[in-house]
N, C-alpha and C positions, 0 to 999 in steps of 0.2 A: 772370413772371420771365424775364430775356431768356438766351438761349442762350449758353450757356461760348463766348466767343471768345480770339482769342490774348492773354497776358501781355502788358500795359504796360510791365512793367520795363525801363530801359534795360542796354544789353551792350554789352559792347567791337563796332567793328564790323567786316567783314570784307568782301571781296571777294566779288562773286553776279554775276550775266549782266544785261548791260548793256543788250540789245535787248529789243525787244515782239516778241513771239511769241503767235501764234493758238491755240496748244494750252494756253497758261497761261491765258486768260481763267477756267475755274471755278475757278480757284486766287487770283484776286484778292480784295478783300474788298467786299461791297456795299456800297452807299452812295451819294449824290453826290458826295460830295469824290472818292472814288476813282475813279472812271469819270470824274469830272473832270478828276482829274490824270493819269489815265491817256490820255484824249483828247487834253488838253494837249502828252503825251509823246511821243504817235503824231505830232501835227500838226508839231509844230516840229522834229520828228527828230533832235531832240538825245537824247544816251546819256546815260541819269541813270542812277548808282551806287545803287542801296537799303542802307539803313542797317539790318542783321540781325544778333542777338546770338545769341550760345551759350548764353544760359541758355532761350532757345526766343521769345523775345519781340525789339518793336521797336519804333525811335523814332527821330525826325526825317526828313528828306526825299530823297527818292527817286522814282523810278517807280515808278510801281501797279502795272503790269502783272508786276512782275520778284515769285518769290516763291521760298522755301528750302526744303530738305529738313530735315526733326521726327528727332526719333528715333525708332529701329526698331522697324516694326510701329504708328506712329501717325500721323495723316495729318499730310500737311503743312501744316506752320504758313502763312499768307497774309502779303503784302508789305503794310507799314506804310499807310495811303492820303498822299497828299502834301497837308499841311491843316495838321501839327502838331497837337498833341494834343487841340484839339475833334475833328476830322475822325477820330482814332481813338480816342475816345470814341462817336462814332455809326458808325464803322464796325464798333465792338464790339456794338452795339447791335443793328445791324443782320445779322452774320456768321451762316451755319449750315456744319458742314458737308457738303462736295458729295458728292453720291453716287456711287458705283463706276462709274456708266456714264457720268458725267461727268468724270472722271478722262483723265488723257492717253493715249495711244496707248502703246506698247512704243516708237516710234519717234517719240517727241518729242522735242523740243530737249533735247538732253545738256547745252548750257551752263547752262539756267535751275537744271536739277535735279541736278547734279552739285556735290562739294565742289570748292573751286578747289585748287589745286595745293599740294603743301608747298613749301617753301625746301629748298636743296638746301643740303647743308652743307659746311663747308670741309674739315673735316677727309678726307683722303686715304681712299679707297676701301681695304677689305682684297684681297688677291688673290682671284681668281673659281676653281674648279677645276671643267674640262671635266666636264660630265654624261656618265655613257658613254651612247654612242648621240650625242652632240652632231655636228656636225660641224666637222670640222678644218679648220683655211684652209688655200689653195688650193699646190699647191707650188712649192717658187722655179721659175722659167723658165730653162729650160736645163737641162743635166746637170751635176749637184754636180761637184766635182773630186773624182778618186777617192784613196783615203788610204791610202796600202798598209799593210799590217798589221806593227806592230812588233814584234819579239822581239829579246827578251833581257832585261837586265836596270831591275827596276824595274816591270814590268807586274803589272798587278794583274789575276788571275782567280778568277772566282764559281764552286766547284764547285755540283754538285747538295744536295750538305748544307746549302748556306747558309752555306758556311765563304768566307774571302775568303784568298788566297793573293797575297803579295808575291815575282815571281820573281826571280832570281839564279843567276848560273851555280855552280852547284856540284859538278861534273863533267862525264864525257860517258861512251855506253856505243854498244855496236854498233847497238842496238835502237832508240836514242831520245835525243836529248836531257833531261840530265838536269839539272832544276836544285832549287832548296831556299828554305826560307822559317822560319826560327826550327825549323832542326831537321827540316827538312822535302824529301823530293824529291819535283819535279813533272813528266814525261815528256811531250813535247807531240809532233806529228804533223799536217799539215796534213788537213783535213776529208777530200779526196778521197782521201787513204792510208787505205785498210781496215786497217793494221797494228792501230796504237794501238786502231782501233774492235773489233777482234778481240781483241787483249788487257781492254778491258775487258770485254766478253761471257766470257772466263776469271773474270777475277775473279768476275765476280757470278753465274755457275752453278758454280764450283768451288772457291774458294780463299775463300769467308768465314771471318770468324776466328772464328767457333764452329763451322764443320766443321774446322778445322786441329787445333781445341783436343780434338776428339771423336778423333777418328784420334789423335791424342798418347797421350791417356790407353788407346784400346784396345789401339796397339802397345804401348805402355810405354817410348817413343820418348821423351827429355826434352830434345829440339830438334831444332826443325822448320824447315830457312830456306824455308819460303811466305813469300813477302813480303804485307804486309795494307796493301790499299788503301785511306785513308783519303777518298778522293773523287775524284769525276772531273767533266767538264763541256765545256761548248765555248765557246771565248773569242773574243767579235766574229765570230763565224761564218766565224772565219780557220781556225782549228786546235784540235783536240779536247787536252786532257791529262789525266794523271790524277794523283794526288797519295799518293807513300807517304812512309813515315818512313825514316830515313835511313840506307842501307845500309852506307855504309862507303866502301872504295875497291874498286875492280874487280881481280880476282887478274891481269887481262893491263896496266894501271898498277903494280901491283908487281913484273911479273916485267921490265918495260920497265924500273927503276928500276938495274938491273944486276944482278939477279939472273937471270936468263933462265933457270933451272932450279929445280928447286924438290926437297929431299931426300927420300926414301923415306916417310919417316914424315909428313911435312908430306901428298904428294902422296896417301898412302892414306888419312890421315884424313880430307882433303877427298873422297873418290870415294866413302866409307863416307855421308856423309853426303847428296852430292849423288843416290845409290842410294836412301835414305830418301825425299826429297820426287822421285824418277819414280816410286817404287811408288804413293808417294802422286796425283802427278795420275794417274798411268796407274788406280789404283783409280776415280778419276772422271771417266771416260771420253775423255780426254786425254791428248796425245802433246807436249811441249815443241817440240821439231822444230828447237832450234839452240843446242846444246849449246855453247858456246866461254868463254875466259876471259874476255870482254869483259861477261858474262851472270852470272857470278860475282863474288859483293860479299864481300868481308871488313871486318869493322869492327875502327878501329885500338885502340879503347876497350876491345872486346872480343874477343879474338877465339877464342873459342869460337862465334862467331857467323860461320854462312858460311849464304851466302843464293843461291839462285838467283832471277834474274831474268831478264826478258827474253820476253815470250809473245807476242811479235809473231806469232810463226809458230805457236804453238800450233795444232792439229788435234786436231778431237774424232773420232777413230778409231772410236769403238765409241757411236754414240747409241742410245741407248734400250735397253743389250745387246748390240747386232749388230753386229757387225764389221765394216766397211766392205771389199769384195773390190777384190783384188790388181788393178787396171787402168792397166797406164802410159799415161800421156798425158793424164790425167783433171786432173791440175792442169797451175800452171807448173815447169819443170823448175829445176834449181839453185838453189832458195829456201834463202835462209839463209846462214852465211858458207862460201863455196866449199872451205875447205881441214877441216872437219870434218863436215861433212851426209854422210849413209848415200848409197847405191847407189840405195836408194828415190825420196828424194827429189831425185836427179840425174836419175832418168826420167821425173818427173811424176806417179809414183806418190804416194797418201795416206802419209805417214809412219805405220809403226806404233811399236809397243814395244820391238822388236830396234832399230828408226832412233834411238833418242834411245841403245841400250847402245851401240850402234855409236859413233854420236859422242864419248861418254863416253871410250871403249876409244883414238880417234885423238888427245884431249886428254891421255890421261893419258901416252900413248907422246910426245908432245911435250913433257909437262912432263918427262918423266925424259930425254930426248935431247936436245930441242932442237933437232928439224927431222924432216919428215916428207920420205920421197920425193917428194912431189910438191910442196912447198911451195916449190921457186922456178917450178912452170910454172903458176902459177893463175891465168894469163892463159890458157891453153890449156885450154879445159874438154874438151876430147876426151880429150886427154893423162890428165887427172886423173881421168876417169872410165875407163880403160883400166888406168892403176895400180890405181885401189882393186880393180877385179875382180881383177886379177889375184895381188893379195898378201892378198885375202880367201880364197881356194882356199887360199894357202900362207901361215900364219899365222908358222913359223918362218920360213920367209927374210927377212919383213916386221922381225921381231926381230933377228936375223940384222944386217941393213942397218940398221939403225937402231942397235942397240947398239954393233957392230965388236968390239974387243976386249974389251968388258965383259961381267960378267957380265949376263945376263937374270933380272929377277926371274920366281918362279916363278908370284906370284899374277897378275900379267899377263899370263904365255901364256897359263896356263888358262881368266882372264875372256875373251882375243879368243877364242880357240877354244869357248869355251862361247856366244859371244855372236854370230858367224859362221855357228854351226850350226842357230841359231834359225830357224823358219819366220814366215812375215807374219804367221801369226795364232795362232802361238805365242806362251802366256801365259811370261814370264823365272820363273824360281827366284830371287828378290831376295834370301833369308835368303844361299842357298849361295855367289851373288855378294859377298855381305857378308862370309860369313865367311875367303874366299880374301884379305881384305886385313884383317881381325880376327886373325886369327893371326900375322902379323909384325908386327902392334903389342902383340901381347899378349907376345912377343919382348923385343921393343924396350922392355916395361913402359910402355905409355904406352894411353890407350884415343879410339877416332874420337871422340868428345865432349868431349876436353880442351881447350885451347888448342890451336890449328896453331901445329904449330913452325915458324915464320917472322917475321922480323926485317924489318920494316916501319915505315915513316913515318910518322904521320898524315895 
């Protein structure tokens, strides 16, 4: 019986390696005709195409010498002999096949035994995306044109939540530009200003809305103006901002409107409430540090709603418990707006507790008068820090000068006088401050948590 050699059957033909190559020789098929035609194909040097089918078989003519890769795991099929189908009839006759040590090298001809190429096809390639770790082509030559960073309106920023903010001007305040997005303020500050970066370090150790909500309920407090930050971020690595919901209009935009004074009851229920959120930061180890009307939001929707803002200057006075000691010189001096900052923070001393009552005490004397002694030299910072000492010893003349013919209200001397007498790391009495402006609205029938009586615009 003669030995299994390759299939007769003819097949579509295909593209295989054109030359004679030394390492194909045990891959031919014995016989004469093959070694015939394969001599043949050496001698004359002419490139004969082999005739090889997909179903594993072959037929018509070709070189001898050229032979194809079988399917996986079985040896390979031999090239047809060139004779026509006598010749492979005795080359089937004649076939075994070759053994492992006759087999080609690792480093034989890749064209004989390799599939030929596919067609490439028309259709348009999908986009490729960069492997990480790939490398990036080279970058343009020369230095980019630089693009300076835009603000205002129309810009869009990525907070840390993942939220996207469309900006617009929606006001302005002492502290920061403010702007809004569907109901929305966002505070921005260039990178290298620590302000803004300082205010958000408040936010996120002191002012979360479920420590505000916690403090509400234990005082029994039923508003609180903590402003609740809804997110913060850095845009183009131009300028940090942070994003709250939307406070209203600033009380120094209202009193600009033509009102430049503000009435007794309007001005105590705001002081009653703005008392509320100092005890509150001062409870968590912070000092506001710049008390002013520009920091004070009223919403025109509601205005039972009075909010402080503003923590650029915030100081955390008291970290871990301990009180930070009395050293002027240790900061920069005159931080904050010049015509309301303590004695403190004019020397470079750490603002304490008594610093933000202080400031409170020269706001509220302004909104009932309408000019402080020193409010035309505040170009003169010697001058201003000369007056404050000296009408802080003498709290009546301070009254005095500032009221002229009118009466002085009572809960006003009391609070500077009580709030003058304070030491740096004396802890204030908030309830008894509270109630020195609780009792002429209790007068007046009206309670610090109502509407502020004031007649405003939207």
């Amino acid at each position: 019986a003669a030995p299994p050699g390759p299939p007769a059957s003819p097949g579509p033909a295909r593209r295989g390696c054109a030359h004679a190559c030394a390492a194909a020789g045990p891959w031919r098929a014995a016989g004469g005709g093959a070694e015939g035609g394969g001599a043949r194909a050496r001698s004359s040097g002419a490139r004969a195409r082999p005739a090889t089918s997909r179903g594993g078989g072959g037929s018509g003519t070709g070189a001898a010498g050229a032979g194809r890769r079988g399917p996986a795991g079985a040896d390979p099929v031999p090239a047809v002999p060139a004779g026509g189908a006598g010749a492979a009839r005795g080359a089937a006759a004649a076939w075994s096949p070759p053994s492992a040590s006759a087999r080609p090298a690792a480093g034989g001809c890749p064209r004989s035994l390799g599939r030929s190429r596919p067609r490439r096809s028309s259709r348009p390639r999908p986009h490729r995306r960069r492997r990480p770790g790939a490398r990036r082509p080279p970058p343009r030559r020369g230095p980019a044109p630089a693009r300076p960073a835009k603000r205002g309106r129309g810009r869009r920023c990525r907070c840390r939540p993942g939220r996207c903010w469309r900006t617009g001007a929606a006001g302005s305040g002492g502290w920061a530009a403010s702007w809004s997005r569907a109901a929305a303020g966002c505070c921005t500050k260039d990178v290298k200003d620590g302000k803004i970066y300082n205010e958000q370090n408040f936010f996120q150790r002191a002012a979360k809305a479920g420590t505000v909500e916690k403090w509400k309920k234990w005082h029994s407090v039923p508003l609180l103006g903590i402003p609740s930050c809804v997110g913060f971020g850095l845009h183009a690595d131009s300028y940090r901002f942070l994003v709250f919901s939307d406070l209203g209009r600033t009380l120094q935009s209202v009193l600009n409107d033509g009102l430049h004074l503000l009435k007794e009851k309007a001005a105590f229920q705001i002081v009653v409430r703005l008392l509320d959120c100092l005890e509150y930061i001062h409870e968590n180890e912070y000092v506001h540090g710049d008390i002013t009307a520009e920091n004070i939001y009223l919403n025109p929707a509601d205005l039972t709603q009075v909010t402080l803002a503003g923590y650029c200057f915030a100081f955390r006075y008291c970290p871990g418990g301990k009180h930070v000691a009395h050293r002027e010189g240790s900061r920069t001096p005159h931080e904050g707006t010049m015509e309301f900052i303590s004695l403190d923070s004019h020397k470079g001393a750490g603002p304490s507790r008594r610093s933000d009552l202080e400031s409170l005490g020269y706001c509220l004397l302004k909104w009932l008068c309408g000019f402080l002694p020193w409010s035309d030299e505040l170009d003169k910072v010697e001058t201003v820090v000369e007056k404050k000492e000296k009408y802080r010893a003498d709290v009546k003349c301070l009254l005095q000068l500032c009221f002229r013919q009118r009466s002085i209200p009572d809960a006003l001397q009391s609070y500077l006088q009580q709030v003058m007498a304070l030491g740096y790391e004396e802890k204030p009495d908030y309830e008894a401050l509270r109630q020195l402006f609780k009792k002429p609205l209790e007068k007046m029938k009206a309670s610090a948590y109502d509407s502020v009586d004031i007649k405003m615009v939207p």
